[in-house]
C-alpha positions in Angstrom: 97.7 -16.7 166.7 95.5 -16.0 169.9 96.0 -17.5 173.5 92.9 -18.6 174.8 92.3 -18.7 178.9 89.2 -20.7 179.2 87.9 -22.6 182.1 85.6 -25.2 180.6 86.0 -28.4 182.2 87.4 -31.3 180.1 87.4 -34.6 180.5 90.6 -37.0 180.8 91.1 -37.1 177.4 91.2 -33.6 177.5 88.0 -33.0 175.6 85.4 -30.1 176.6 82.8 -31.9 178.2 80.2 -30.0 177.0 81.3 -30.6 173.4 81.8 -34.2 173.7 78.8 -35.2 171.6 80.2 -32.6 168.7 83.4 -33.9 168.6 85.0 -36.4 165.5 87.8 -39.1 166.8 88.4 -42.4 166.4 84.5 -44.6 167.1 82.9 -42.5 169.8 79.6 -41.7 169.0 78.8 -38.2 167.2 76.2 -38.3 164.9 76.2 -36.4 161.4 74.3 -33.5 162.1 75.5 -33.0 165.2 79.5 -33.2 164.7 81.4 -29.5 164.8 85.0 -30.5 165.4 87.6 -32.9 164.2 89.6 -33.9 167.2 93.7 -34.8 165.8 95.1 -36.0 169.1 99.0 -36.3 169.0 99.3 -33.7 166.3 102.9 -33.2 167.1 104.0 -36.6 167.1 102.5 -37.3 163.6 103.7 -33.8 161.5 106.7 -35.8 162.4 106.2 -39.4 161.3 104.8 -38.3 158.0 101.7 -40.9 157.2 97.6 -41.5 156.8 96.1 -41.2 160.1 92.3 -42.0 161.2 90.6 -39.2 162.5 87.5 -40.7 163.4 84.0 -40.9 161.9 80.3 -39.9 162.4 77.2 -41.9 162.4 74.0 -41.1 160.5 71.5 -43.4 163.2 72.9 -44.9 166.6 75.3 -47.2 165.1 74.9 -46.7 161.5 78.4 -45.4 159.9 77.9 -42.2 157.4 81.0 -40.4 157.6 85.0 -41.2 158.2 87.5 -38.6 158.4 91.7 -39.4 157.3 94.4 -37.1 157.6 97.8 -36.9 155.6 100.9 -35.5 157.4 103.9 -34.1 155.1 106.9 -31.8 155.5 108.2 -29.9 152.3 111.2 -28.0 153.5 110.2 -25.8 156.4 106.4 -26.2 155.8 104.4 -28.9 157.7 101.4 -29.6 155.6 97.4 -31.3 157.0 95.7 -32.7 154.4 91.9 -33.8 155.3 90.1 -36.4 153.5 86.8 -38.2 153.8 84.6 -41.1 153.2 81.1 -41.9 152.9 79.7 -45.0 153.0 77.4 -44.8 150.4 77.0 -43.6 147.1 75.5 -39.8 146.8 76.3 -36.4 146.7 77.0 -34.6 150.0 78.5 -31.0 151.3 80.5 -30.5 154.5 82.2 -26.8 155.8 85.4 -26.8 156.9 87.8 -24.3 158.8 89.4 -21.9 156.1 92.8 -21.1 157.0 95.7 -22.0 159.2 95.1 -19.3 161.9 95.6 -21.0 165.4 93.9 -20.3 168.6 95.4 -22.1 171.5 94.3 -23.0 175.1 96.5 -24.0 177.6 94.8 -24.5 180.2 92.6 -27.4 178.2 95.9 -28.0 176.0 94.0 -27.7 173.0 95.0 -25.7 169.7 92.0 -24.9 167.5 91.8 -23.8 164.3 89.7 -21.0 162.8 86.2 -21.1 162.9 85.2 -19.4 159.9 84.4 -22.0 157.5 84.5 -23.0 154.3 81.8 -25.3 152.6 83.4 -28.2 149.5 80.7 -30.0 147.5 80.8 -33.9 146.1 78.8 -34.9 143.3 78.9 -38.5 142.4 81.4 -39.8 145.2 82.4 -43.2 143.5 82.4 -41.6 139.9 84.7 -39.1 140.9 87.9 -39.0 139.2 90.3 -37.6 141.9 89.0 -39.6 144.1 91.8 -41.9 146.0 91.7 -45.4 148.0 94.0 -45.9 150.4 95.8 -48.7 150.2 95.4 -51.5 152.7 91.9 -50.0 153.8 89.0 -51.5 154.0 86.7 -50.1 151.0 84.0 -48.1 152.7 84.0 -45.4 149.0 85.8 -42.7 147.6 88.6 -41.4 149.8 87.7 -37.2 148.6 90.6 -34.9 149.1 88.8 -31.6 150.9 91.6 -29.5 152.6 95.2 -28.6 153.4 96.1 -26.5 156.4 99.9 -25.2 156.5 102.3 -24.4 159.4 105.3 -23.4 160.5 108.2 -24.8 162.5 107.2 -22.7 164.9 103.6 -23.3 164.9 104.2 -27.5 165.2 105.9 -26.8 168.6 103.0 -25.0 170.2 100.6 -28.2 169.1 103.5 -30.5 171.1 101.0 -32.5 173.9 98.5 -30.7 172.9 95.4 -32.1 170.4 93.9 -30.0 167.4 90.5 -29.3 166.6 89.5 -28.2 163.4 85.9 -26.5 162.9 83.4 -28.7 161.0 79.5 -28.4 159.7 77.0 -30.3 158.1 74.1 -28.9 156.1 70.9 -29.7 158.4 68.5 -32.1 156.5 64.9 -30.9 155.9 63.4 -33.9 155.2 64.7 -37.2 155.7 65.2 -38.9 152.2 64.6 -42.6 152.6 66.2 -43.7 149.8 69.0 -42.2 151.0 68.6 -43.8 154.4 68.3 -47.5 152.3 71.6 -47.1 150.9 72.7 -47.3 154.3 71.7 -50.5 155.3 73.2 -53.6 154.4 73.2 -54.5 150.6 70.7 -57.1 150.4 70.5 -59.8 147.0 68.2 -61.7 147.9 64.6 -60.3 146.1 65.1 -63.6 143.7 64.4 -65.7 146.4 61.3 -63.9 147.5 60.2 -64.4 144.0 60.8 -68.5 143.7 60.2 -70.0 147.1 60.0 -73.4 145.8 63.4 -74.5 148.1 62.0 -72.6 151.1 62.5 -74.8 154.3 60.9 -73.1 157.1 57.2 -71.7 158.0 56.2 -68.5 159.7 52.5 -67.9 161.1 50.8 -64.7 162.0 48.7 -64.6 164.4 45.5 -64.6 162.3 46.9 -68.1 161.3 48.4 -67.4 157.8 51.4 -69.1 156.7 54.2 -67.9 155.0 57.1 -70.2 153.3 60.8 -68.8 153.9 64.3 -69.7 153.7 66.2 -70.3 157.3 69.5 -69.2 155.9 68.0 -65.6 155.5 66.7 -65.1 158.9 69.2 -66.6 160.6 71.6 -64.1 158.8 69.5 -61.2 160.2 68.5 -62.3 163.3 70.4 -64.0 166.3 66.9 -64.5 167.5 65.7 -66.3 164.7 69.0 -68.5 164.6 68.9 -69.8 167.8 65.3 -71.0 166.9 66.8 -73.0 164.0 68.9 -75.2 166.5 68.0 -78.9 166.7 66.5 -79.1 169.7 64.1 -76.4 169.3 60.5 -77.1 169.0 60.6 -74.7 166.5 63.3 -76.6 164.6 61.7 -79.8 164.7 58.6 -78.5 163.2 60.1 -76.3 160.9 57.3 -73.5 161.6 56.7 -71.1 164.4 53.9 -68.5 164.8 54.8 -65.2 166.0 52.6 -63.7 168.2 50.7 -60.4 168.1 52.3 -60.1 164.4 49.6 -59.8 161.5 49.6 -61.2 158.3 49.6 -57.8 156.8 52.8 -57.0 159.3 54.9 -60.6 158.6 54.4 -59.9 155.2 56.6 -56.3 155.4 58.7 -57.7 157.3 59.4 -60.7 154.9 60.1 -57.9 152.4 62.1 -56.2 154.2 64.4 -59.5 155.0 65.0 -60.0 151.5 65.1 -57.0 149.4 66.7 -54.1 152.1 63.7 -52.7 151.4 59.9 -51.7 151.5 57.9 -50.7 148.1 54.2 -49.5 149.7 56.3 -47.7 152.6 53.4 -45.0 153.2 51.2 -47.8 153.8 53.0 -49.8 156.3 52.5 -49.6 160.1 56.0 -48.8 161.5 54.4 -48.8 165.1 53.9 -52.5 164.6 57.3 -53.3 162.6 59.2 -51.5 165.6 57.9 -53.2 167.8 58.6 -56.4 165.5 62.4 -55.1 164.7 63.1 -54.7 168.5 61.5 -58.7 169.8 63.8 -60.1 167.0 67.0 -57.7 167.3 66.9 -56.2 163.5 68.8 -53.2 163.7 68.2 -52.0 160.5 64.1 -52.7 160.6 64.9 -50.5 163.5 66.6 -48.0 161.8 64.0 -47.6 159.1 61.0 -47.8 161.3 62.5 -44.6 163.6 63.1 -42.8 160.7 59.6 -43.1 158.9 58.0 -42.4 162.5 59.7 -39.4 163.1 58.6 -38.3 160.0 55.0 -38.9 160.8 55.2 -36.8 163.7 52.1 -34.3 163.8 50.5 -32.7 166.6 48.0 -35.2 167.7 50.6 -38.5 167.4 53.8 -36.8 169.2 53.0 -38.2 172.9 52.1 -41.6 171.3 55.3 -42.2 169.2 57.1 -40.4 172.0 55.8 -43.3 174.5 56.4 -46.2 171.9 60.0 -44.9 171.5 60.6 -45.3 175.3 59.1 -48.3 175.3 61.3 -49.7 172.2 64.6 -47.5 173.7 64.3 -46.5 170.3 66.6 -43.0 171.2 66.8 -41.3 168.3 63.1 -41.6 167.8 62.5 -40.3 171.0 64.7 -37.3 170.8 63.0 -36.9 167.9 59.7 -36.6 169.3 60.9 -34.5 172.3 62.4 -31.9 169.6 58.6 -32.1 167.8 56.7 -31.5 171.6 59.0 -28.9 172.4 58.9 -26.8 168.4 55.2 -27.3 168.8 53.9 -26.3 172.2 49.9 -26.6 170.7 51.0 -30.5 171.3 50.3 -29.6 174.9 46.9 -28.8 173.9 45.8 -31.3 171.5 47.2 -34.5 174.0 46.3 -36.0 177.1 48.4 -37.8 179.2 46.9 -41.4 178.4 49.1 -42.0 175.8 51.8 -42.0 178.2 51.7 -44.0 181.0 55.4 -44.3 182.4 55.7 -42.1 185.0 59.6 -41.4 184.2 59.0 -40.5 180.7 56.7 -37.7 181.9 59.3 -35.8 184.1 62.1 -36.2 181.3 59.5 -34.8 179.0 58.7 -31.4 181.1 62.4 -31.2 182.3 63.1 -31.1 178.5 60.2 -28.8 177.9 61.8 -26.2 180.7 65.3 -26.5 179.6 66.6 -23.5 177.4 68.4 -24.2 174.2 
Protein backbone atom coordinates (compact mmCIF):
# COMPACT_ATOMS: atom_id res chain seq x y z
CA UNK A 1 0.00 0.00 0.00
CA UNK A 2 1.57 3.43 -1.19
CA UNK A 3 0.79 6.94 0.17
CA UNK A 4 0.39 9.23 -2.55
CA UNK A 5 1.13 13.29 -1.96
CA UNK A 6 -0.29 14.75 -5.03
CA UNK A 7 -1.47 18.31 -5.57
CA UNK A 8 -3.97 17.98 -8.43
CA UNK A 9 -6.80 20.15 -7.88
CA UNK A 10 -10.23 18.41 -7.28
CA UNK A 11 -13.34 19.54 -7.45
CA UNK A 12 -16.07 19.51 -4.50
CA UNK A 13 -16.84 16.24 -5.02
CA UNK A 14 -13.43 15.47 -4.64
CA UNK A 15 -12.84 14.43 -8.16
CA UNK A 16 -9.48 15.41 -10.07
CA UNK A 17 -10.54 18.00 -12.28
CA UNK A 18 -8.58 17.05 -14.97
CA UNK A 19 -10.00 13.50 -14.96
CA UNK A 20 -13.52 14.48 -14.75
CA UNK A 21 -14.45 13.50 -18.23
CA UNK A 22 -12.63 9.82 -17.48
CA UNK A 23 -14.40 9.17 -14.53
CA UNK A 24 -17.63 6.41 -14.14
CA UNK A 25 -20.43 7.52 -11.26
CA UNK A 26 -23.72 7.70 -11.04
CA UNK A 27 -25.24 9.84 -14.75
CA UNK A 28 -22.42 12.39 -15.39
CA UNK A 29 -21.32 12.29 -18.69
CA UNK A 30 -18.23 10.00 -19.68
CA UNK A 31 -18.38 8.48 -22.82
CA UNK A 32 -17.17 4.82 -23.70
CA UNK A 33 -13.97 5.27 -25.05
CA UNK A 34 -13.08 7.86 -22.99
CA UNK A 35 -13.89 6.42 -19.33
CA UNK A 36 -10.56 5.20 -17.16
CA UNK A 37 -11.90 4.99 -13.65
CA UNK A 38 -14.77 3.79 -11.70
CA UNK A 39 -15.46 6.29 -9.04
CA UNK A 40 -17.21 4.15 -5.55
CA UNK A 41 -17.90 7.11 -3.42
CA UNK A 42 -18.80 6.12 0.33
CA UNK A 43 -16.83 2.98 0.00
CA UNK A 44 -16.68 2.65 3.71
CA UNK A 45 -20.12 3.12 4.53
CA UNK A 46 -21.28 0.31 2.08
CA UNK A 47 -18.40 -2.66 2.86
CA UNK A 48 -20.61 -2.19 5.86
CA UNK A 49 -24.24 -2.32 4.76
CA UNK A 50 -23.62 -5.31 2.60
CA UNK A 51 -25.86 -4.67 -0.80
CA UNK A 52 -25.92 -3.88 -4.85
CA UNK A 53 -24.87 -0.40 -5.38
CA UNK A 54 -24.91 1.75 -8.81
CA UNK A 55 -21.66 2.78 -9.80
CA UNK A 56 -22.55 4.77 -12.62
CA UNK A 57 -22.51 4.32 -16.42
CA UNK A 58 -20.94 5.43 -19.77
CA UNK A 59 -22.52 6.76 -22.87
CA UNK A 60 -21.64 5.54 -26.37
CA UNK A 61 -23.00 9.29 -28.17
CA UNK A 62 -24.03 12.44 -26.04
CA UNK A 63 -26.90 10.91 -24.33
CA UNK A 64 -26.95 7.54 -25.67
CA UNK A 65 -26.54 4.82 -22.66
CA UNK A 66 -23.84 1.87 -23.63
CA UNK A 67 -22.46 0.87 -20.47
CA UNK A 68 -23.66 0.65 -16.50
CA UNK A 69 -21.49 -0.36 -13.84
CA UNK A 70 -23.02 -2.35 -10.20
CA UNK A 71 -21.12 -3.27 -7.40
CA UNK A 72 -21.70 -6.04 -4.66
CA UNK A 73 -20.42 -5.46 -1.09
CA UNK A 74 -19.96 -8.66 1.24
CA UNK A 75 -18.03 -9.61 4.42
CA UNK A 76 -17.01 -13.39 4.94
CA UNK A 77 -15.33 -13.46 8.31
CA UNK A 78 -12.49 -10.89 8.36
CA UNK A 79 -12.51 -10.45 4.52
CA UNK A 80 -14.46 -7.59 2.90
CA UNK A 81 -15.15 -8.58 -0.58
CA UNK A 82 -15.97 -5.92 -4.15
CA UNK A 83 -17.58 -7.59 -6.65
CA UNK A 84 -17.99 -5.48 -10.11
CA UNK A 85 -20.58 -6.22 -12.61
CA UNK A 86 -21.80 -4.66 -15.79
CA UNK A 87 -24.48 -4.05 -18.27
CA UNK A 88 -24.87 -3.23 -21.76
CA UNK A 89 -27.62 -2.10 -23.35
CA UNK A 90 -27.59 -3.97 -26.27
CA UNK A 91 -27.04 -7.26 -27.48
CA UNK A 92 -23.18 -8.04 -28.66
CA UNK A 93 -20.00 -9.02 -27.62
CA UNK A 94 -17.70 -6.51 -25.89
CA UNK A 95 -14.21 -6.46 -23.86
CA UNK A 96 -13.38 -4.07 -20.99
CA UNK A 97 -9.72 -4.08 -18.72
CA UNK A 98 -10.02 -3.92 -15.36
CA UNK A 99 -7.47 -3.25 -12.26
CA UNK A 100 -5.92 -6.76 -11.30
CA UNK A 101 -5.38 -6.92 -7.78
CA UNK A 102 -6.24 -5.38 -4.47
CA UNK A 103 -3.05 -3.32 -4.09
CA UNK A 104 -4.12 0.21 -2.75
CA UNK A 105 -2.61 3.56 -3.45
CA UNK A 106 -3.96 6.21 -1.35
CA UNK A 107 -4.03 10.13 -1.48
CA UNK A 108 -4.80 12.18 1.26
CA UNK A 109 -4.63 15.15 0.33
CA UNK A 110 -7.51 14.42 -2.57
CA UNK A 111 -8.92 11.63 -0.07
CA UNK A 112 -8.93 9.25 -2.66
CA UNK A 113 -7.84 5.48 -2.47
CA UNK A 114 -7.04 3.95 -5.92
CA UNK A 115 -6.54 0.78 -6.86
CA UNK A 116 -3.81 -0.74 -9.15
CA UNK A 117 -3.36 0.34 -12.45
CA UNK A 118 -2.17 -2.66 -14.08
CA UNK A 119 -5.06 -4.10 -15.77
CA UNK A 120 -6.62 -6.96 -16.64
CA UNK A 121 -8.83 -7.37 -19.83
CA UNK A 122 -12.50 -10.03 -19.44
CA UNK A 123 -14.26 -10.78 -22.74
CA UNK A 124 -18.30 -11.27 -23.35
CA UNK A 125 -19.57 -13.17 -26.12
CA UNK A 126 -23.18 -13.25 -26.56
CA UNK A 127 -24.27 -11.00 -23.51
CA UNK A 128 -28.05 -12.10 -23.21
CA UNK A 129 -27.14 -15.87 -24.14
CA UNK A 130 -24.90 -16.02 -21.48
CA UNK A 131 -25.59 -18.53 -18.86
CA UNK A 132 -24.04 -16.92 -15.70
CA UNK A 133 -25.36 -14.00 -16.45
CA UNK A 134 -27.57 -12.46 -13.45
CA UNK A 135 -30.60 -9.77 -13.26
CA UNK A 136 -30.97 -7.99 -10.46
CA UNK A 137 -33.94 -8.03 -8.97
CA UNK A 138 -36.16 -4.94 -8.92
CA UNK A 139 -34.04 -3.39 -11.85
CA UNK A 140 -35.02 -2.14 -14.69
CA UNK A 141 -33.99 -4.69 -17.59
CA UNK A 142 -31.27 -2.83 -19.52
CA UNK A 143 -29.41 -6.89 -20.35
CA UNK A 144 -27.29 -9.21 -18.84
CA UNK A 145 -25.90 -8.17 -15.46
CA UNK A 146 -22.03 -10.03 -16.31
CA UNK A 147 -20.07 -10.78 -13.18
CA UNK A 148 -16.22 -9.31 -14.15
CA UNK A 149 -14.32 -8.94 -10.81
CA UNK A 150 -13.75 -9.27 -7.02
CA UNK A 151 -11.22 -7.16 -5.25
CA UNK A 152 -10.45 -8.35 -1.43
CA UNK A 153 -9.45 -6.39 1.68
CA UNK A 154 -8.71 -6.33 4.94
CA UNK A 155 -10.05 -4.88 8.26
CA UNK A 156 -7.45 -2.79 8.08
CA UNK A 157 -7.52 -1.79 4.60
CA UNK A 158 -11.66 -0.77 4.88
CA UNK A 159 -10.54 1.86 7.58
CA UNK A 160 -8.10 3.74 5.38
CA UNK A 161 -11.13 4.03 2.54
CA UNK A 162 -13.33 5.64 5.66
CA UNK A 163 -14.47 9.38 3.89
CA UNK A 164 -12.52 8.66 1.31
CA UNK A 165 -13.93 7.47 -2.42
CA UNK A 166 -12.24 4.49 -4.50
CA UNK A 167 -11.24 4.51 -7.91
CA UNK A 168 -10.67 1.54 -9.75
CA UNK A 169 -8.63 1.59 -13.21
CA UNK A 170 -10.73 0.93 -16.27
CA UNK A 171 -10.19 0.63 -20.32
CA UNK A 172 -12.00 0.15 -23.32
CA UNK A 173 -10.64 -1.32 -26.59
CA UNK A 174 -10.48 1.85 -28.99
CA UNK A 175 -12.86 1.22 -32.03
CA UNK A 176 -11.31 1.33 -35.52
CA UNK A 177 -14.21 1.74 -37.45
CA UNK A 178 -17.47 2.58 -36.32
CA UNK A 179 -19.90 -0.43 -36.99
CA UNK A 180 -23.28 0.82 -37.72
CA UNK A 181 -25.14 -1.95 -37.10
CA UNK A 182 -23.78 -1.87 -33.87
CA UNK A 183 -24.66 1.79 -33.44
CA UNK A 184 -28.58 0.73 -34.60
CA UNK A 185 -28.96 -1.50 -31.84
CA UNK A 186 -28.62 1.45 -29.83
CA UNK A 187 -31.44 3.34 -30.75
CA UNK A 188 -34.83 2.76 -29.89
CA UNK A 189 -36.39 -0.61 -31.02
CA UNK A 190 -38.67 0.46 -33.69
CA UNK A 191 -41.86 -2.10 -34.99
CA UNK A 192 -43.27 -0.26 -37.15
CA UNK A 193 -41.73 -1.37 -40.99
CA UNK A 194 -45.48 -3.05 -41.46
CA UNK A 195 -46.95 0.19 -41.46
CA UNK A 196 -44.49 1.64 -43.99
CA UNK A 197 -45.52 -1.33 -46.11
CA UNK A 198 -49.64 -0.90 -45.89
CA UNK A 199 -50.35 2.87 -45.70
CA UNK A 200 -53.85 2.38 -46.54
CA UNK A 201 -55.02 3.99 -42.63
CA UNK A 202 -52.39 6.68 -43.01
CA UNK A 203 -53.93 10.11 -41.86
CA UNK A 204 -51.56 12.80 -42.41
CA UNK A 205 -49.56 14.24 -45.66
CA UNK A 206 -45.92 15.39 -45.90
CA UNK A 207 -44.66 17.53 -48.92
CA UNK A 208 -41.15 18.08 -50.07
CA UNK A 209 -40.22 20.92 -51.38
CA UNK A 210 -40.22 19.78 -55.09
CA UNK A 211 -44.03 19.22 -54.23
CA UNK A 212 -44.20 15.31 -53.73
CA UNK A 213 -46.50 13.90 -51.36
CA UNK A 214 -46.05 11.40 -48.99
CA UNK A 215 -48.94 9.50 -46.90
CA UNK A 216 -48.02 8.79 -43.07
CA UNK A 217 -49.36 8.00 -39.90
CA UNK A 218 -49.51 10.98 -37.06
CA UNK A 219 -49.25 8.58 -34.21
CA UNK A 220 -45.62 7.77 -35.55
CA UNK A 221 -44.25 11.27 -35.76
CA UNK A 222 -45.71 12.52 -32.96
CA UNK A 223 -43.93 9.65 -31.03
CA UNK A 224 -40.57 10.83 -32.45
CA UNK A 225 -40.98 14.34 -32.58
CA UNK A 226 -42.29 16.96 -30.06
CA UNK A 227 -42.08 19.09 -33.16
CA UNK A 228 -44.18 17.21 -35.15
CA UNK A 229 -46.79 16.72 -32.26
CA UNK A 230 -47.41 20.09 -31.59
CA UNK A 231 -48.33 20.37 -35.35
CA UNK A 232 -51.03 17.74 -34.91
CA UNK A 233 -52.90 20.00 -32.34
CA UNK A 234 -56.37 21.29 -33.47
CA UNK A 235 -55.74 24.54 -34.04
CA UNK A 236 -52.89 24.13 -36.26
CA UNK A 237 -53.18 24.96 -39.80
CA UNK A 238 -51.27 22.02 -40.22
CA UNK A 239 -53.91 19.99 -38.30
CA UNK A 240 -56.74 21.14 -40.09
CA UNK A 241 -55.39 20.27 -43.42
CA UNK A 242 -53.83 17.20 -42.44
CA UNK A 243 -50.64 18.02 -44.72
CA UNK A 244 -47.69 20.28 -44.23
CA UNK A 245 -44.65 20.79 -46.62
CA UNK A 246 -41.35 20.95 -45.20
CA UNK A 247 -39.22 23.27 -46.58
CA UNK A 248 -35.78 22.98 -48.14
CA UNK A 249 -36.38 19.01 -47.62
CA UNK A 250 -36.30 16.90 -50.95
CA UNK A 251 -38.21 14.12 -52.01
CA UNK A 252 -35.24 11.97 -52.09
CA UNK A 253 -34.43 13.39 -48.31
CA UNK A 254 -38.30 12.97 -46.73
CA UNK A 255 -38.18 9.74 -48.15
CA UNK A 256 -35.03 8.53 -45.68
CA UNK A 257 -36.30 10.10 -43.23
CA UNK A 258 -39.77 8.31 -43.49
CA UNK A 259 -37.63 5.22 -43.27
CA UNK A 260 -35.92 6.00 -40.72
CA UNK A 261 -39.28 6.90 -38.56
CA UNK A 262 -40.48 3.59 -39.01
CA UNK A 263 -38.00 0.89 -39.27
CA UNK A 264 -34.88 2.38 -36.83
CA UNK A 265 -33.24 2.24 -39.76
CA UNK A 266 -31.74 3.03 -43.28
CA UNK A 267 -31.07 0.17 -46.04
CA UNK A 268 -29.17 2.28 -49.05
CA UNK A 269 -27.10 4.08 -46.03
CA UNK A 270 -24.02 4.78 -48.43
CA UNK A 271 -26.33 6.57 -50.60
CA UNK A 272 -27.95 8.90 -48.36
CA UNK A 273 -26.98 12.59 -47.74
CA UNK A 274 -26.42 12.85 -43.98
CA UNK A 275 -25.51 16.56 -44.50
CA UNK A 276 -29.20 17.10 -45.41
CA UNK A 277 -30.77 14.47 -42.80
CA UNK A 278 -28.74 16.44 -39.93
CA UNK A 279 -29.81 19.23 -40.77
CA UNK A 280 -33.41 17.60 -40.93
CA UNK A 281 -32.83 15.59 -37.43
CA UNK A 282 -31.84 18.86 -35.67
CA UNK A 283 -35.23 21.39 -37.23
CA UNK A 284 -37.44 18.48 -35.84
CA UNK A 285 -35.48 17.41 -32.54
CA UNK A 286 -34.79 13.56 -33.59
CA UNK A 287 -32.09 12.56 -31.44
CA UNK A 288 -31.48 9.43 -32.85
CA UNK A 289 -31.51 10.71 -36.75
CA UNK A 290 -28.93 12.76 -35.00
CA UNK A 291 -27.10 10.21 -33.68
CA UNK A 292 -26.80 8.18 -36.85
CA UNK A 293 -26.20 11.14 -39.16
CA UNK A 294 -22.85 12.23 -36.84
CA UNK A 295 -21.70 8.93 -36.85
CA UNK A 296 -21.92 8.18 -40.82
CA UNK A 297 -20.28 11.84 -41.29
CA UNK A 298 -17.56 11.29 -39.18
CA UNK A 299 -16.93 8.40 -41.01
CA UNK A 300 -16.84 10.22 -44.34
CA UNK A 301 -14.27 12.41 -43.16
CA UNK A 302 -11.40 12.78 -45.89
CA UNK A 303 -9.10 15.48 -46.45
CA UNK A 304 -10.97 17.75 -48.83
CA UNK A 305 -14.60 17.47 -46.61
CA UNK A 306 -13.03 17.96 -42.92
CA UNK A 307 -13.55 21.98 -42.78
CA UNK A 308 -17.03 21.43 -44.43
CA UNK A 309 -18.46 18.77 -41.91
CA UNK A 310 -16.49 20.53 -39.30
CA UNK A 311 -18.60 23.90 -40.08
CA UNK A 312 -22.02 21.90 -40.49
CA UNK A 313 -21.34 20.35 -36.99
CA UNK A 314 -21.06 23.87 -35.46
CA UNK A 315 -23.79 24.93 -37.12
CA UNK A 316 -26.04 21.72 -36.01
CA UNK A 317 -24.03 21.81 -32.25
CA UNK A 318 -23.65 18.41 -33.34
CA UNK A 319 -20.43 17.99 -30.67
CA UNK A 320 -19.35 14.78 -31.15
CA UNK A 321 -19.24 15.34 -34.82
CA UNK A 322 -17.26 18.16 -34.39
CA UNK A 323 -14.67 16.83 -32.08
CA UNK A 324 -14.67 14.43 -34.53
CA UNK A 325 -13.67 16.48 -37.27
CA UNK A 326 -11.14 18.56 -35.16
CA UNK A 327 -9.38 15.04 -34.20
CA UNK A 328 -9.35 14.41 -38.33
CA UNK A 329 -7.82 18.30 -39.13
CA UNK A 330 -5.42 17.92 -36.40
CA UNK A 331 -4.14 13.71 -37.44
CA UNK A 332 -4.01 15.16 -40.97
CA UNK A 333 -2.22 18.46 -41.18
CA UNK A 334 -2.23 18.14 -45.43
CA UNK A 335 -6.15 19.24 -44.51
CA UNK A 336 -4.44 22.62 -44.16
CA UNK A 337 -3.37 22.39 -47.55
CA UNK A 338 -6.09 21.01 -49.51
CA UNK A 339 -8.92 23.66 -47.74
CA UNK A 340 -9.67 27.14 -47.85
CA UNK A 341 -11.33 28.95 -45.36
CA UNK A 342 -14.84 29.41 -47.34
CA UNK A 343 -16.16 26.54 -46.00
CA UNK A 344 -16.15 28.07 -42.75
CA UNK A 345 -17.48 31.17 -42.22
CA UNK A 346 -18.01 31.70 -38.37
CA UNK A 347 -15.41 33.55 -37.19
CA UNK A 348 -15.44 31.66 -33.60
CA UNK A 349 -15.15 28.34 -35.07
CA UNK A 350 -11.88 29.39 -36.67
CA UNK A 351 -9.99 30.41 -33.48
CA UNK A 352 -11.24 27.07 -31.62
CA UNK A 353 -10.03 25.26 -34.60
CA UNK A 354 -6.14 26.77 -34.54
CA UNK A 355 -6.25 26.91 -30.62
CA UNK A 356 -7.03 23.06 -30.97
CA UNK A 357 -4.44 22.78 -33.79
CA UNK A 358 -1.63 24.48 -31.27
CA UNK A 359 -2.59 22.50 -28.18
CA UNK A 360 -0.29 19.49 -27.38
CA UNK A 361 -1.81 16.21 -26.53
Amino acid sequence: MEQLNNEAQTSSSGIPKEENRDIVLGHRSCKTCDAKWLCIENVYQKFHRPNYYDIGGTYYLEDLPDFWFTSKTEQVGDIFLLHIFIQRYCEGSFSISISHGSEMEIDKKQKIVRLTKSLKEYKFENTRENSHSTQIEGEPELGCLEYVSTYNFSNLDVGFMKNKSLYIAIAFPSPKILNLNVFDKLLTVHTFEGLLKNLEDADFTLVSEDGEKFRVHKAILAAHSDVFKAMFREETIESQKQLVKLVDVTAEDLKYLIEYLYTGYLKNIENADFVNLLMIADRYNLKGLRHLSQCALAEQLTIENAFYILAMADMYDSNYLKAESLKFIKKNKDTLKVNTFKDITNAELVRELFTYLVDED
